[in-house]
N, CA and C of each residue as an Amber inpcrd file, in Angstrom:
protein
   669
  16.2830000   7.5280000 -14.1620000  16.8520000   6.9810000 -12.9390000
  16.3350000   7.7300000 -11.7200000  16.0560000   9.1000000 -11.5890000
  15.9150000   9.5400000 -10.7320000  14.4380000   9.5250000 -10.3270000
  13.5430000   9.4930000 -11.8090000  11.9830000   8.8860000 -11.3270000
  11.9890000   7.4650000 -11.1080000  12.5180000   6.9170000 -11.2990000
  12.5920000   5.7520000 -10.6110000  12.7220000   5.5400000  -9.1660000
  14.0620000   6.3290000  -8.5250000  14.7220000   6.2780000  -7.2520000
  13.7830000   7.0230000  -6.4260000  12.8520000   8.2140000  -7.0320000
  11.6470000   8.7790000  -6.0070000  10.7580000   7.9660000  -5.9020000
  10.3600000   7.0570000  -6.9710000   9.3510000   5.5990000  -6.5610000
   9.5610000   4.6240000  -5.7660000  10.8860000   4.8500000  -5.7100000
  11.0200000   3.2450000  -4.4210000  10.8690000   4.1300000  -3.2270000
  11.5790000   5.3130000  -2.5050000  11.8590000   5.7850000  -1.6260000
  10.4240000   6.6190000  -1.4710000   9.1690000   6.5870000  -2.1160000
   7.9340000   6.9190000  -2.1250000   7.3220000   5.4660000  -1.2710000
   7.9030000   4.2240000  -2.3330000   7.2120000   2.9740000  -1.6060000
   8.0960000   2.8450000  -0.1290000   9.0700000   3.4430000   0.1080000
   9.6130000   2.5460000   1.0500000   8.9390000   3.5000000   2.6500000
   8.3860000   4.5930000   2.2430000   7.8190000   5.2430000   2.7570000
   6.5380000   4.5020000   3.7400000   5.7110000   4.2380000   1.9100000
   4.2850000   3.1610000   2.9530000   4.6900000   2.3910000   3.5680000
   5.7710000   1.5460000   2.9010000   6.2370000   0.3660000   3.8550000
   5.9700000   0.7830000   5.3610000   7.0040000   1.7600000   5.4860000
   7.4570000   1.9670000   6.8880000   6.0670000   2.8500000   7.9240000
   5.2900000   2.4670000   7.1780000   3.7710000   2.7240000   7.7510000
   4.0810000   4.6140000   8.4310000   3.0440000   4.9240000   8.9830000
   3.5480000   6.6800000   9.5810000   3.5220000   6.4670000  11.2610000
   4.6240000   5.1460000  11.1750000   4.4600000   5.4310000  12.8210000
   5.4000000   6.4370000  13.5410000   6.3230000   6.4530000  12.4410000
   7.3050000   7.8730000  12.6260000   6.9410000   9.0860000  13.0210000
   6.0380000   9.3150000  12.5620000   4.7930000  10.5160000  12.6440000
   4.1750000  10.5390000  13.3850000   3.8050000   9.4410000  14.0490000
   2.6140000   9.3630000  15.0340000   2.9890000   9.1560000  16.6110000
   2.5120000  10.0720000  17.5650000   3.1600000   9.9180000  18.8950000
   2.6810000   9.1390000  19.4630000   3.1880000   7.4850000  20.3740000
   2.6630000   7.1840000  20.7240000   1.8810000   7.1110000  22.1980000
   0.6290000   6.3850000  22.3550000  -0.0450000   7.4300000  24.0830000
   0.1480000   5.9840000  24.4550000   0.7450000   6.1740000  25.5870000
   1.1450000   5.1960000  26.5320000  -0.0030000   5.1100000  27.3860000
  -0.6420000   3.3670000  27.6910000  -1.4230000   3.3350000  28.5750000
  -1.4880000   2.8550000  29.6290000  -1.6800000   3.1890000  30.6490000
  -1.4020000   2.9640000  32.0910000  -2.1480000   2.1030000  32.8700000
  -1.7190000   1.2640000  33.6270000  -2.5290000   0.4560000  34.8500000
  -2.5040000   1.3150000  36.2670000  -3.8070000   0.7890000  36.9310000
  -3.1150000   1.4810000  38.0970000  -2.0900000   0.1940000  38.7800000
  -1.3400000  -0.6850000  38.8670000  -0.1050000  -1.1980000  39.3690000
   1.0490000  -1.0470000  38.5280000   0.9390000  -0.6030000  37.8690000
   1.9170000   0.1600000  37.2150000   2.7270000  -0.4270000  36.0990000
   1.5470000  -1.1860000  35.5110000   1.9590000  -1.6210000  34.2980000
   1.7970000  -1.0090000  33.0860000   2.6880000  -0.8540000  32.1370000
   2.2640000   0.2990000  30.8020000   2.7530000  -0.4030000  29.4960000
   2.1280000   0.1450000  28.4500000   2.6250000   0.0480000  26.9540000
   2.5900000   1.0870000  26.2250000   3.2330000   1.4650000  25.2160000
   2.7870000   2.1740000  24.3720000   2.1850000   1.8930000  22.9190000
   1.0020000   2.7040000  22.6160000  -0.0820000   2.1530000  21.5450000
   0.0920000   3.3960000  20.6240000   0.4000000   2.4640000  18.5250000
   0.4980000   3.5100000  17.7950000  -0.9030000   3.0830000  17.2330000
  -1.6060000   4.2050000  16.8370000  -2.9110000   3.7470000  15.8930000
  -2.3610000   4.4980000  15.1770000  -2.2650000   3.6520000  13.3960000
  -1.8580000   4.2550000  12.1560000  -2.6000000   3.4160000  11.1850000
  -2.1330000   3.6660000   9.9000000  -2.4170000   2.7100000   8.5110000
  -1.2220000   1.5310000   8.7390000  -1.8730000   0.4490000   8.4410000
  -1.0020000  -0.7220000   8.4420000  -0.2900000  -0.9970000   7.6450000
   0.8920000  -1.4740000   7.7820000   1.6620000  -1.8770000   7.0410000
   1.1760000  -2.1740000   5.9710000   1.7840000  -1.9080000   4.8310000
   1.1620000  -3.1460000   3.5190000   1.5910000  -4.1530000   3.6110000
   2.9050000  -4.1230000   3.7610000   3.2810000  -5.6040000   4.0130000
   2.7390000  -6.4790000   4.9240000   2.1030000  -6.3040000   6.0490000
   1.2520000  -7.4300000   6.3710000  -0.4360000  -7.3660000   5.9540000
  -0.5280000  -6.4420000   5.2120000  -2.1670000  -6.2350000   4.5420000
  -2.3840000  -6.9380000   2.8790000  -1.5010000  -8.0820000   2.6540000
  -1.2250000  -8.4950000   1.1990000  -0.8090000  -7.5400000   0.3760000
   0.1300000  -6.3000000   0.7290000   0.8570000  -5.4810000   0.1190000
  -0.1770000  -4.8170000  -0.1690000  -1.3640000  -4.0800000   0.0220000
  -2.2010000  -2.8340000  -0.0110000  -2.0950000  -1.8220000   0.5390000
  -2.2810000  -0.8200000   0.4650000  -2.2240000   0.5570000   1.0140000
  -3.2550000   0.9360000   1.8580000  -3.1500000   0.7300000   3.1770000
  -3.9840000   0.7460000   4.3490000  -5.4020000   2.0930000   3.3690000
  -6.8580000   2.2110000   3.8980000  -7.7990000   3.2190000   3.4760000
  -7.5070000   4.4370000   4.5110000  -7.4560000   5.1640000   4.8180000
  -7.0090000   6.2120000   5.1140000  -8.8900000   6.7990000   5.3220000
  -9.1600000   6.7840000   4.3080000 -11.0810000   7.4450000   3.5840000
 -11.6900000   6.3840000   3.3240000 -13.0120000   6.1480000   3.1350000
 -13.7910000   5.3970000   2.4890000 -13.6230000   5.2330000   1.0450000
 -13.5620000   3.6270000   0.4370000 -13.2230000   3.6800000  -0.5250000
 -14.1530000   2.5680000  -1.5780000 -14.4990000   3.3950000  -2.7890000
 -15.6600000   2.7750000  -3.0980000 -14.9690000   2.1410000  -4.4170000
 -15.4750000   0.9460000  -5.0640000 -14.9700000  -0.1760000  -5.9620000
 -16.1590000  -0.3610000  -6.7850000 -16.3190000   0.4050000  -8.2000000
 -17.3410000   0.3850000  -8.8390000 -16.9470000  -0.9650000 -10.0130000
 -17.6360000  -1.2190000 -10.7820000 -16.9890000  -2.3870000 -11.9190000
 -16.3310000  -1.4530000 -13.0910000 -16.8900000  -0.6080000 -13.0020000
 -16.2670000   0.2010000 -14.0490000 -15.0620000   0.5940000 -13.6770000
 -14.0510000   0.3660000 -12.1490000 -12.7020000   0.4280000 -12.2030000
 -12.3120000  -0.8810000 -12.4260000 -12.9190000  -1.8840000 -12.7990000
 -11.9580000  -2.6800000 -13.3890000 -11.7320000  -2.9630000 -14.8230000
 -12.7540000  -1.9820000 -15.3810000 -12.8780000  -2.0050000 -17.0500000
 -12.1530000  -1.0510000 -17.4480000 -11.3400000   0.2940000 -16.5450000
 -11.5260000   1.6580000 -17.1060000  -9.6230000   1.7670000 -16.8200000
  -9.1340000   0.8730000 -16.3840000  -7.8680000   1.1080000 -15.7290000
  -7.3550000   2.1430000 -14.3880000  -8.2970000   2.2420000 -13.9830000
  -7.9580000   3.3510000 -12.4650000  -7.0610000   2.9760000 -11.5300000
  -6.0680000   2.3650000 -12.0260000  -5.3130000   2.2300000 -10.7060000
  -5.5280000   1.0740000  -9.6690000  -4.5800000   1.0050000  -9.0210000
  -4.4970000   0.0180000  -8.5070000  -4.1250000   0.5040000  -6.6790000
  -4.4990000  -0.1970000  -5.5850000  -4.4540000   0.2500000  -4.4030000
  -3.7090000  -0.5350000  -3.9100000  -2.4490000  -1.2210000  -4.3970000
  -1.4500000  -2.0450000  -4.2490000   0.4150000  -1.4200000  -4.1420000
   1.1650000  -2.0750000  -3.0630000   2.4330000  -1.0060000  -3.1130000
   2.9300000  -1.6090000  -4.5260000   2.8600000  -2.4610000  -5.2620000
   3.2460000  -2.3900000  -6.2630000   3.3210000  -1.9610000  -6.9240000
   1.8710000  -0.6980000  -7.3030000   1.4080000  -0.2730000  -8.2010000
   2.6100000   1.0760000  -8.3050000   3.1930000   1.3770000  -7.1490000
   4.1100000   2.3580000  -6.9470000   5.4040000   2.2920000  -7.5610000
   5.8750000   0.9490000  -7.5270000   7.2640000   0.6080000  -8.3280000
   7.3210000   0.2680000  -9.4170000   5.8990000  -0.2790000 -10.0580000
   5.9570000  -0.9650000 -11.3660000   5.6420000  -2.2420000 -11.6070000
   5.9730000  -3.0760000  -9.8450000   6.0930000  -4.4620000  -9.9960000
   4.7310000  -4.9950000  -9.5190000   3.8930000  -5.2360000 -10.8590000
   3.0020000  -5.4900000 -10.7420000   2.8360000  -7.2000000 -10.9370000
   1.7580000  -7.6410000 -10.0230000   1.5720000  -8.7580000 -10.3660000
   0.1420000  -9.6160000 -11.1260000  -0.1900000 -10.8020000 -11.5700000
  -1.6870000 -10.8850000 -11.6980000  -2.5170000 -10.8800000 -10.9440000
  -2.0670000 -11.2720000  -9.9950000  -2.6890000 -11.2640000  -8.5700000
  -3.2550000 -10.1950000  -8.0990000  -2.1420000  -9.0230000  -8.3180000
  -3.1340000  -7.4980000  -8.5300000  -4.1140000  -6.5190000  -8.6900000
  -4.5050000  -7.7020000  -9.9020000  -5.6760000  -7.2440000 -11.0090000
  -7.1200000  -7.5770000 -10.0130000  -7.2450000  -7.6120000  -9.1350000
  -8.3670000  -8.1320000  -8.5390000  -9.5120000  -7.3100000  -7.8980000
 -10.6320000  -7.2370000  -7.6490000 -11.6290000  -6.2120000  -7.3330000
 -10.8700000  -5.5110000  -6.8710000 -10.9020000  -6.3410000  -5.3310000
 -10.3580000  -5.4480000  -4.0380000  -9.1730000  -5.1470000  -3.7900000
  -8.0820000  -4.8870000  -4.9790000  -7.3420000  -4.2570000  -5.0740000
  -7.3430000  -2.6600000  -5.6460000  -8.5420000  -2.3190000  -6.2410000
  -8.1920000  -1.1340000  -7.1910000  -8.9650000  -0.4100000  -5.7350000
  -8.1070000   0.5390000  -6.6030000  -8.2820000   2.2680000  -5.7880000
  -9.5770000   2.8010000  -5.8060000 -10.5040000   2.7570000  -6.6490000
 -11.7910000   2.8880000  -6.8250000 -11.7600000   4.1460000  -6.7400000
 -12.9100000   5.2730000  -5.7850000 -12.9400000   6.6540000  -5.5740000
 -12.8750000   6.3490000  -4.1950000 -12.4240000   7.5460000  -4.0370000
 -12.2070000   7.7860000  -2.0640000 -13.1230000   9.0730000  -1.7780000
 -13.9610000   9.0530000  -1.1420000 -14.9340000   9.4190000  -0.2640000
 -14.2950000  10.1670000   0.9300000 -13.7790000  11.3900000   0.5130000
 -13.1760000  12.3000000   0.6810000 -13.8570000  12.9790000   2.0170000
 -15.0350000  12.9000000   2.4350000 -15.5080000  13.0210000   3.6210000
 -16.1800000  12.3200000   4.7550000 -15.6660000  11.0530000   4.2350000
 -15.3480000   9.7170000   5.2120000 -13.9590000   9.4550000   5.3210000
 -13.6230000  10.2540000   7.2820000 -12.2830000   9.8060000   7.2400000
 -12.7520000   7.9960000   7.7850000 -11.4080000   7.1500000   7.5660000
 -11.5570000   5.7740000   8.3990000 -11.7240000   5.9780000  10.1770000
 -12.7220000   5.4350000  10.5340000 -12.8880000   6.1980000  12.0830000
 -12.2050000   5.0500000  13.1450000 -11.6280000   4.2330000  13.0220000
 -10.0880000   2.9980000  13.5680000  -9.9370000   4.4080000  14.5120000
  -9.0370000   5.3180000  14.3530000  -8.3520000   6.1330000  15.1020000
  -8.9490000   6.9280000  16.2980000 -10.2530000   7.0410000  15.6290000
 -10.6920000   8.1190000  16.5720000 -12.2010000   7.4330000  17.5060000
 -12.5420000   6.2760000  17.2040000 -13.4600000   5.2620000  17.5920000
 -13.4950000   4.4540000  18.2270000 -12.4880000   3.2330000  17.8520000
 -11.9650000   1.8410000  17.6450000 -10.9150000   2.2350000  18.8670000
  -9.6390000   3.1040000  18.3480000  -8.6480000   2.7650000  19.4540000
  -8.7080000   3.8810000  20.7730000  -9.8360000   4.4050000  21.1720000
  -9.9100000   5.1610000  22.3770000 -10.5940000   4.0010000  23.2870000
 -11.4490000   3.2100000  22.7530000 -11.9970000   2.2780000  23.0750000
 -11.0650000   1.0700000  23.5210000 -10.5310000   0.3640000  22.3440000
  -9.0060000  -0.3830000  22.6220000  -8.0810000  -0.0840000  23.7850000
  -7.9930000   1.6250000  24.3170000  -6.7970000   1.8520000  24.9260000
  -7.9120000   1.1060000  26.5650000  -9.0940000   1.2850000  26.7030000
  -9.7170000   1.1180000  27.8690000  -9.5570000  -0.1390000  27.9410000
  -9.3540000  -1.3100000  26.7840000  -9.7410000  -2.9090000  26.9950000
  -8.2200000  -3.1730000  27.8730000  -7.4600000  -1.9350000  26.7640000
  -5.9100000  -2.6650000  26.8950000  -5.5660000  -2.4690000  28.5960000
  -5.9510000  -1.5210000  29.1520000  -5.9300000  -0.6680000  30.6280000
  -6.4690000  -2.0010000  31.6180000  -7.6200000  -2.8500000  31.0310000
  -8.0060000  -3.2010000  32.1030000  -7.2510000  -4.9740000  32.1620000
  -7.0300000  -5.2450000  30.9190000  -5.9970000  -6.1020000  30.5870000
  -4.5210000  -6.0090000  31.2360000  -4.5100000  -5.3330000  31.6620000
  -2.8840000  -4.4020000  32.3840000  -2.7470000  -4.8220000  33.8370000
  -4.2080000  -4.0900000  33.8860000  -4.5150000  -4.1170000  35.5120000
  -4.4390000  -5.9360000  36.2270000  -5.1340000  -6.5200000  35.1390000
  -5.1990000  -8.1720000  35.2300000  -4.2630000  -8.7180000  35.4170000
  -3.1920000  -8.7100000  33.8600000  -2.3670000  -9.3500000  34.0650000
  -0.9220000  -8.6900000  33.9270000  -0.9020000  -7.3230000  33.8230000
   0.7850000  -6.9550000  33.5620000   1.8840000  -7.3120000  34.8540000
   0.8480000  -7.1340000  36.2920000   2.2460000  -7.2450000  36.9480000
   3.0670000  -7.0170000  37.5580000   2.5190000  -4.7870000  36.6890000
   3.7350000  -4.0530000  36.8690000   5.0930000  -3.4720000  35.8010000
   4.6550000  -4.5420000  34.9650000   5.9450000  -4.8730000  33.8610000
   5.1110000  -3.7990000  32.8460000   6.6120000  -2.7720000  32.2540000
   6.5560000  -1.8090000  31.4190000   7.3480000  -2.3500000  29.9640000
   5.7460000  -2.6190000  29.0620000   6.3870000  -2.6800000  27.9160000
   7.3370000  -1.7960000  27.0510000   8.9040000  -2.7020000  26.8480000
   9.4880000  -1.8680000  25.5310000   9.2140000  -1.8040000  24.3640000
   8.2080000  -2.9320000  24.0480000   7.8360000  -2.4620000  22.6340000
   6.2830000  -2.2570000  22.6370000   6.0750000  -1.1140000  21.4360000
   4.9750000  -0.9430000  21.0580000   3.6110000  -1.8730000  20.4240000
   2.7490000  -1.4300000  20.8360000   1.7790000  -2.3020000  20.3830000
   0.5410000  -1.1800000  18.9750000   0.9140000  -1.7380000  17.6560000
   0.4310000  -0.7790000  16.6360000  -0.9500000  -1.5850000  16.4140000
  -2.1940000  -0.2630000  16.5310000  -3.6000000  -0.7440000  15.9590000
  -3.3230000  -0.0710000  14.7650000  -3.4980000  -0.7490000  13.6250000
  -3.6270000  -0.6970000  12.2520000  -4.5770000  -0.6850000  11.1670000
  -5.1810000   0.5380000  10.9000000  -6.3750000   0.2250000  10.0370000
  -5.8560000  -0.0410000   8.1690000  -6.4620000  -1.1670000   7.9410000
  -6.4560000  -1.7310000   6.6940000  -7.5150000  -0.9340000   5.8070000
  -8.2300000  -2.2550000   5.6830000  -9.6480000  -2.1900000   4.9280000
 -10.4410000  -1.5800000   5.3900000 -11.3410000  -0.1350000   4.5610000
 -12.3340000   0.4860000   4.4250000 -12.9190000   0.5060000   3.2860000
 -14.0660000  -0.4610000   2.5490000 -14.4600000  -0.3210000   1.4270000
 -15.3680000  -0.6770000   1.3070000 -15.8860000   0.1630000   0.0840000
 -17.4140000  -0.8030000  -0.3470000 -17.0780000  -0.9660000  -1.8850000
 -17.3830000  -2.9990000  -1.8330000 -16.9310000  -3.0820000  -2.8870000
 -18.0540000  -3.9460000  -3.8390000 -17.8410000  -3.8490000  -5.2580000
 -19.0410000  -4.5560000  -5.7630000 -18.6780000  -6.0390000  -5.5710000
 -20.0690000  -6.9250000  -6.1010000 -19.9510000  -8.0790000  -5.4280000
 -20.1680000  -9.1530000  -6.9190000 -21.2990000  -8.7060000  -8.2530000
 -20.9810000  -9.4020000  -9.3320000 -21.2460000  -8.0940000 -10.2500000
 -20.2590000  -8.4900000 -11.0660000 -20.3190000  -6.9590000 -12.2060000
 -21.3710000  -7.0020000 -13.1210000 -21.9510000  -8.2510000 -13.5680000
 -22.5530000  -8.6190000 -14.4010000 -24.0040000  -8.5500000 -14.0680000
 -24.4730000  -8.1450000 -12.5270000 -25.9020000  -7.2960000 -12.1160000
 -26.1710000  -6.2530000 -12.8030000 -27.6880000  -5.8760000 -12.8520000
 -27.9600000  -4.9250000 -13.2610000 -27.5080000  -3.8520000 -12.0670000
 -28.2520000  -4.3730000 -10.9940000 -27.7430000  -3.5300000  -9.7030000
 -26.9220000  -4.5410000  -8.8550000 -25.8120000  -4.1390000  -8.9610000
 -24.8820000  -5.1260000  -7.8660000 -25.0290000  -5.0660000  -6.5800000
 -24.8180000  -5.9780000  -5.7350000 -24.7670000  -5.4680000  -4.4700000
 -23.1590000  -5.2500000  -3.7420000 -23.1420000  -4.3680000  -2.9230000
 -21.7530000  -4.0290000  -2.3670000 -21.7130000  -4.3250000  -1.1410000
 -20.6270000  -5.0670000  -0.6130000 -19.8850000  -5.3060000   0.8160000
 -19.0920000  -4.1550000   1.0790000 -19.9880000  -4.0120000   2.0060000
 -18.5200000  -2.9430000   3.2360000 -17.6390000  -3.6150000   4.2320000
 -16.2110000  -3.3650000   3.2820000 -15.4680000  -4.5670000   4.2080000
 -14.3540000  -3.6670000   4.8860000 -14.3430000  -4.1380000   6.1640000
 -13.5150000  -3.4140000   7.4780000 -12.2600000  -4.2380000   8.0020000
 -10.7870000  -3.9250000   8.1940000 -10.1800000  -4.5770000   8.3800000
  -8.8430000  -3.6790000   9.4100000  -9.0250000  -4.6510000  10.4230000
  -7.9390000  -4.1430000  11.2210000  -6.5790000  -4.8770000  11.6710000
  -5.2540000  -4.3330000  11.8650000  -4.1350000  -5.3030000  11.8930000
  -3.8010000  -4.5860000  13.2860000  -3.1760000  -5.6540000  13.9040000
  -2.8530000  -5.8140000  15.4340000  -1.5000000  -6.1090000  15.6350000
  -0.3110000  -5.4750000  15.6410000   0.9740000  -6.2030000  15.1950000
   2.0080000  -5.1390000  16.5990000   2.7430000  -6.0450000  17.2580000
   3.8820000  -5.5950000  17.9080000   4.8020000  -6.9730000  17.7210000
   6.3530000  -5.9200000  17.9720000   7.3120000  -6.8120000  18.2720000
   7.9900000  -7.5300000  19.1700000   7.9770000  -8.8270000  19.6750000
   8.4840000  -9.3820000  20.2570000   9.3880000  -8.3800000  21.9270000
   8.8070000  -8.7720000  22.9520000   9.8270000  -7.7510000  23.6300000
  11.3820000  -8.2040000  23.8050000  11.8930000  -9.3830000  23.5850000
  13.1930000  -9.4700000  23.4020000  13.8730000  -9.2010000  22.2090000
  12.9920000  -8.0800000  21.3150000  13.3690000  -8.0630000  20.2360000
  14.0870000  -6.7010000  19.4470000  14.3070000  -6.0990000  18.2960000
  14.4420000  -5.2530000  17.9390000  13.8970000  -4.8270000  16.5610000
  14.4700000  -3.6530000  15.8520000  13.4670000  -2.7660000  14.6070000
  13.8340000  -3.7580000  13.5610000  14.8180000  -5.0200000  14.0970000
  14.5780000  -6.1980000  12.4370000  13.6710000  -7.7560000  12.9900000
  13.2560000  -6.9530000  14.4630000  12.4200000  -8.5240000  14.2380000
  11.2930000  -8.6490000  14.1020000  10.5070000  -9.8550000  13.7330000
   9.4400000  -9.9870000  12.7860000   7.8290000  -9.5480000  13.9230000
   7.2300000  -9.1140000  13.4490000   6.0670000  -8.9580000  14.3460000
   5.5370000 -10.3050000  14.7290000   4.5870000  -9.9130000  15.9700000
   3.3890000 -10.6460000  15.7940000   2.5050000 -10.0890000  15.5660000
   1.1540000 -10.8030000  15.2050000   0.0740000 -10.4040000  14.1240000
  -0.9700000 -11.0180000  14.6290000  -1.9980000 -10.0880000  14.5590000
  -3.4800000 -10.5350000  15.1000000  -4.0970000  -9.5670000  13.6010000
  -5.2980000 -10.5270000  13.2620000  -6.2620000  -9.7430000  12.3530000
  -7.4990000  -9.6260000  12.7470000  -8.6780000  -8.7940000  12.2820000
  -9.9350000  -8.7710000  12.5740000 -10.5750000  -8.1500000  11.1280000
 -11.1250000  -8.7900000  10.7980000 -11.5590000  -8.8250000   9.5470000
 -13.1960000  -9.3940000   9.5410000 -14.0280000  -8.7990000  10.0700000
 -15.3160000  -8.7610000  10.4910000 -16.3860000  -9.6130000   8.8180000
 -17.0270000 -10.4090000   8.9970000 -17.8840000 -10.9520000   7.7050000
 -18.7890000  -9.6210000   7.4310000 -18.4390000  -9.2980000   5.8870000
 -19.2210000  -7.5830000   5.2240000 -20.5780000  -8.5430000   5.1280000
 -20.9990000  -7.0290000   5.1540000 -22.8500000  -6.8710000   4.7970000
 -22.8100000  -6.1960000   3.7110000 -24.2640000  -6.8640000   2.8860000
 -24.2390000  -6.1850000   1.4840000 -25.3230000  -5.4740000   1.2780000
 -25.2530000  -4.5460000   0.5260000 -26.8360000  -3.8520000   0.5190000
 -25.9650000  -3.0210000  -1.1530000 -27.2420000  -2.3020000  -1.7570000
 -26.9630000  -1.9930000  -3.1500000 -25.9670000  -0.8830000  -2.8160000
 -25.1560000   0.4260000  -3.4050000 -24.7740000   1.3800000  -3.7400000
 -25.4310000   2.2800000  -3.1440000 -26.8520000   2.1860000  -3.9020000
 -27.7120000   3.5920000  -3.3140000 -28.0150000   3.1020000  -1.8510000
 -28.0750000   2.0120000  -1.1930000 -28.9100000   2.1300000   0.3740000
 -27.4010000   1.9150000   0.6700000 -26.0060000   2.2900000   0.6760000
 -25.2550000   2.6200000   1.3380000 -25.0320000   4.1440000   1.3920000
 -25.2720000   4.7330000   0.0030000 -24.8050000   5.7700000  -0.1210000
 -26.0680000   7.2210000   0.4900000 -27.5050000   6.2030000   1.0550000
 -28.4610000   7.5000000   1.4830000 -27.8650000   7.8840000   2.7450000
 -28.3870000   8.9530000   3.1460000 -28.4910000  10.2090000   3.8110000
 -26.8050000   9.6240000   4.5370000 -25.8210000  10.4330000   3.4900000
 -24.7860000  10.6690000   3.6990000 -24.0240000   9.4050000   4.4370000
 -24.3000000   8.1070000   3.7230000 -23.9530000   6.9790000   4.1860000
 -23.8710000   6.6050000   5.7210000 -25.0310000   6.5780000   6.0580000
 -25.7630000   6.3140000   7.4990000 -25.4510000   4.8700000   7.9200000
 -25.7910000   4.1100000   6.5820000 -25.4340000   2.6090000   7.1910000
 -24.3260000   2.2580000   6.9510000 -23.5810000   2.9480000   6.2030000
 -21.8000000   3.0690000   6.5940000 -21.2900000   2.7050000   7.6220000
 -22.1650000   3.9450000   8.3640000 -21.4390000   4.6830000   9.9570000
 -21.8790000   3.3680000  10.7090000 -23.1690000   3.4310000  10.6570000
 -23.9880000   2.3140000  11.4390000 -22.9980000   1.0880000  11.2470000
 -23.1830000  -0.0570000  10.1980000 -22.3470000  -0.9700000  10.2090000
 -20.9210000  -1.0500000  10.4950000 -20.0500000   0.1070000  10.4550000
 -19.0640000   0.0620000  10.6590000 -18.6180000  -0.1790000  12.5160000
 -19.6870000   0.7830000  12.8100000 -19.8640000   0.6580000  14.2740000
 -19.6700000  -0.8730000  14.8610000 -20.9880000  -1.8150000  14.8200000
 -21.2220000  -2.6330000  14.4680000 -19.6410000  -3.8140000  14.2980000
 -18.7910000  -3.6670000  13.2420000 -17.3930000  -4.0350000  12.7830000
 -16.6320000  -3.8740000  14.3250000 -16.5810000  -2.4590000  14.2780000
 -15.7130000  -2.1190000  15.6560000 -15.8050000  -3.0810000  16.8580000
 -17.1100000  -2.8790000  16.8710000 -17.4120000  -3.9160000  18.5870000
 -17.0310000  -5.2410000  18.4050000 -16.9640000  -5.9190000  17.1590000
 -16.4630000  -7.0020000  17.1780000 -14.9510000  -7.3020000  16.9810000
 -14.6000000  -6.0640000  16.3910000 -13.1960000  -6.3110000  16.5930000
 -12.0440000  -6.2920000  17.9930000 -12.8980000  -5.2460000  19.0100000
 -12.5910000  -5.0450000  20.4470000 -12.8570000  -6.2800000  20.8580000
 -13.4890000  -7.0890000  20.6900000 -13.6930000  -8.4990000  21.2690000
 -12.4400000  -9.4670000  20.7630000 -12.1650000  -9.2840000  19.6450000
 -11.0430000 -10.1680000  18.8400000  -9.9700000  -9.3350000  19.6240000
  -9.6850000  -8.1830000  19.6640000  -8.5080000  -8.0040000  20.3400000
  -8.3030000  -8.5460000  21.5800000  -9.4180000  -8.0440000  22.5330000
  -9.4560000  -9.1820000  23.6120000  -8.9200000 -10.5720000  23.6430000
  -9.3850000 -11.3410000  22.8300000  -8.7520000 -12.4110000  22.6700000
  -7.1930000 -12.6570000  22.3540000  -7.2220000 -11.9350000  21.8480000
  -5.4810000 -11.6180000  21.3510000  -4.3850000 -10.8520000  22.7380000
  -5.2460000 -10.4810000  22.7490000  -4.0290000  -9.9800000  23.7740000
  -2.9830000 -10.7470000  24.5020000  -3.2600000 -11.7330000  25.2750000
  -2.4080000 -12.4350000  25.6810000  -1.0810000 -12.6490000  25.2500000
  -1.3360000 -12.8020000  23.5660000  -0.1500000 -13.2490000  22.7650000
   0.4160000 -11.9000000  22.0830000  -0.1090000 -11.0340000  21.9410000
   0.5280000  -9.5990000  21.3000000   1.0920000  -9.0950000  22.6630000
   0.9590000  -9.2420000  23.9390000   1.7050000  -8.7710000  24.9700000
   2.0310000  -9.4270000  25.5320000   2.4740000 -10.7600000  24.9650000
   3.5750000 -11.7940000  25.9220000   4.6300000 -10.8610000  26.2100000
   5.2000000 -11.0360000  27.4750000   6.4340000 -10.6120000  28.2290000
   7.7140000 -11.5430000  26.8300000
């Protein structure tokens, strides 16, 4: 009972993403419009119940032959489903010196789109609720198992989610995604000189996702 009761209150943990943890930096217009922005790991619950990548995370075929785990909040309680069982669900290996660069890339960049978006249209008006950039997907995953040499997608995924400003901590977000079309190249020409075209393509991901936020904005910071 009691390993049980540390597994839910372990899952209920990811659930509640680490925005608890994370301070958020309020960004400013000059007319004096503001929000505050959390960049964290996204929810699972709006990521099809996955566990945001944190690191680079690599998906060989041999984790789906070998049982390694699963990168699903299910995998935490027990309640597993078939749906589960799927490439881009397993945990694969994490690439322990690729942090996900969302935080330190993506949303310094974001806070400038969001600033000039402010200046446009806020107003003046100081958001009460937060606006969370969310990194999902970081992976390279195989593409047919049954290659001699497979090729792997590096797939990047970001979640865009605040709550309603007439709202409170039970109402439902809104949701913007950016989920960029992966590029494939083998294992080894991702993995030379310390995964260069990682960095490179990921880059690449980013700029298009600052554009999708752009677009979004309107509706993630309706008054």
């Amino acid at each position: 009972m009691k390993i049980k009761l540390l597994t839910v209150v372990a899952a209920m943990a990811v659930l509640s993403g680490c925005a608890t943890s994370v301070k958020p930096d309020t960004v400013n217009a000059a007319n004096g419009s503001s929000v505050d922005i959390l960049s964290v790991p996204a929810l699972a619950d709006l990521n099809k119940n996955r566990i945001a990548d944190n690191k680079l995370r690599e998906v060989t075929p041999t984790h789906a032959t070998a049982g390694m785990g699963l990168a699903v909040l299910g995998a935490l309680t027990g309640n597993i489903n078939s749906g589960d069982f799927d490439k881009e669900n397993y945990k694969g290996n994490t690439i322990d010196a690729l942090t996900n660069p969302t935080d330190t890339v993506f949303t310094p960049k974001a806070k400038q789109n969001i600033s000039q978006w402010l200046a446009a249209n806020g107003n003046g008006y100081t958001y009460k609720q937060p606006l969370y950039i969310g990194h999902a997907t970081w992976a390279l995953i195989y593409n047919d198992a049954t290659a001699t040499d497979p090729a792997y997608q590096l797939k990047y995924k970001l979640i865009f989610y605040k709550r309603p400003e007439g709202g409170n901590m039970f109402s439902a977000f809104t949701v913007a995604e950016c989920s960029p079309t992966p590029v494939e190249a083998t294992l080894s020409d991702w993995r030379a000189n310390n995964y260069a075209r990682v960095t490179t393509e990921t880059e690449k991901y980013m700029n298009s996702c600052l554009l999708e936020l752009n677009n979004q904005l309107p509706r993630l910071l309706k008054k």
